[in-house]
N, C-alpha and C positions, 0 to 999 in steps of 0.2 A: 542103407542110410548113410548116406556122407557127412561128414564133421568138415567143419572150416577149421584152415590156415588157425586162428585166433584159439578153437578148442583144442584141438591136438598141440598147442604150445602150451596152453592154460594144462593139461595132462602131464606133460612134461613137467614144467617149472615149477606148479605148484608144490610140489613134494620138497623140492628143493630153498623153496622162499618159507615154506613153513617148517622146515627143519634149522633155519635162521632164528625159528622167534618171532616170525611175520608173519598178514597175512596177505596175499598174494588179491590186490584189489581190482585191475584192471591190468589187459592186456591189448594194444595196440600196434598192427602193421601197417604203417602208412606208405606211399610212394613220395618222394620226393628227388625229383629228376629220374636220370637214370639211377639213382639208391633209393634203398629201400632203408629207412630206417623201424625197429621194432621197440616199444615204447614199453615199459613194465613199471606198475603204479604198486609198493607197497605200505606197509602202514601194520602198525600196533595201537595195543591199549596204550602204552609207555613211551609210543612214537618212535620215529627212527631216526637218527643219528647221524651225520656223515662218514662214520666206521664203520655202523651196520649196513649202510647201502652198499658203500664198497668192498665189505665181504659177502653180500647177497649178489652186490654186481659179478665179481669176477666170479662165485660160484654158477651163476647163471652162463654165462662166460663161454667157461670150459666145459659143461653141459652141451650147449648149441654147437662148442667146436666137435666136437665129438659126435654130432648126430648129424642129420639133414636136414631139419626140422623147418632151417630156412632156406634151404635149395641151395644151390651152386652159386649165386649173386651174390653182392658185396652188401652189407649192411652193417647200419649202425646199432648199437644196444643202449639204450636210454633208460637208467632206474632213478626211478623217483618216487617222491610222495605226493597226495593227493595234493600237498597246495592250502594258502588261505578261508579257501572259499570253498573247498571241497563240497560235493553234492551228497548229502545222504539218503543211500537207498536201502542198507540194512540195519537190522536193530543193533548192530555193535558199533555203526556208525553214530546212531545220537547217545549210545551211553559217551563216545568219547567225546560228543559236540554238547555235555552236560556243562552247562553254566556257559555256553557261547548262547550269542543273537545269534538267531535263525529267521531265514525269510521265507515263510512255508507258502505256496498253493496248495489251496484249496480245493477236493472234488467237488464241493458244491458251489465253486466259483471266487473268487475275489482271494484276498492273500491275507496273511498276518504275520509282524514281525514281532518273534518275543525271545524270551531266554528260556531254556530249558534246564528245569531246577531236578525232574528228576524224570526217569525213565522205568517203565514196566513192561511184561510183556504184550498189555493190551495197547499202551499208550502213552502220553507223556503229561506232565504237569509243570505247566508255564507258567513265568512272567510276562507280562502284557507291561510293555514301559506307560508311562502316565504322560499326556501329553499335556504343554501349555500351564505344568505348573500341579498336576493333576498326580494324584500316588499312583503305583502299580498297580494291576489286578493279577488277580490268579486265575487261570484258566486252565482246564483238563479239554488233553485232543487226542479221541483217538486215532491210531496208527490209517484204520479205513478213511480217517477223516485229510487222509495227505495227499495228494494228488506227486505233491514235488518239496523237497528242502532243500535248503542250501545257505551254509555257517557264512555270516557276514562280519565282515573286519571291521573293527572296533580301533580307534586310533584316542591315546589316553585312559583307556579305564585298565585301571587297576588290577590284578588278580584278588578276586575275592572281593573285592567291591560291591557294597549294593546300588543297584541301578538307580536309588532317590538318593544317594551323596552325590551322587556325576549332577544329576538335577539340583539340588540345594544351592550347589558352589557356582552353578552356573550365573 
């Protein structure tokens, strides 16, 4: 059985990024030109920091000098976090996207955009914003019922805000 480039690095570094306090989200080797650069996506409950990337980066660092892990080529090391709009695919991902809009698809087709108030092991328990003047609704989805999500940026609302003051004032 062979393992790809991506697993046998993900073996490596993980011990490493989670010995930070992190956990170790994604890993990516792309080509671009003649370099290779290698991408490392990590993240917490408490989020990361520009101190913590760059003690996770240089730990990672001197790790890959140290090994072969990415061959004899020159390459770049890129650590980051998942970003605005991150995508959620595991359950510790919507505990952290709790009280963020989300734009879910749907297995059984079409989409919905709501907030997510709380999160269980079976599923999650939304807000459905009220359109055209209309309250929120509640709504319970479960986890089978997700095809795809992904936390949408929100420009003006407040932390801790409920979603009928952003409507009211409007």
């Amino acid at each position: 059985m062979s393992t790809t480039q991506s697993e046998r690095l993900r073996e490596l570094l993980e011990p490493l990024v989670s010995s930070q306090g992190l956990d170790l989200e994604e890993i990516a080797v792309d080509s671009v030109g003649r370099k290779r650069v290698l991408r490392v996506v990590v993240d917490s409950d408490t989020g990361a920091d520009l101190d913590r990337i760059a003690d996770v980066s240089r730990a990672l660092s001197a790790k890959l000098d140290e090994t072969d892990a990415m061959g004899e080529g020159e390459y770049t090391l890129e650590v980051g976090t998942p970003g605005a709009e991150r995508l959620l695919k595991e359950h510790r991902h919507y505990v952290r996207a709790t009280g963020r809009l989300v734009k879910f698809q749907l297995t059984e087709g079409g989409e919905l955009v709501a907030r997510i108030l709380k999160v269980d092991d079976d599923g999650l328990d939304l807000e459905v914003p009220g359109v055209k003047g209309r309250k929120a609704t509640a709504r319970r989805l479960a986890f089978d019922d997700v095809a795809k999500a992904r936390v949408q940026v929100e420009f003006g609302r407040k932390d801790g805000e409920p979603s009928d003051k952003k409507e009211e004032e409007a």
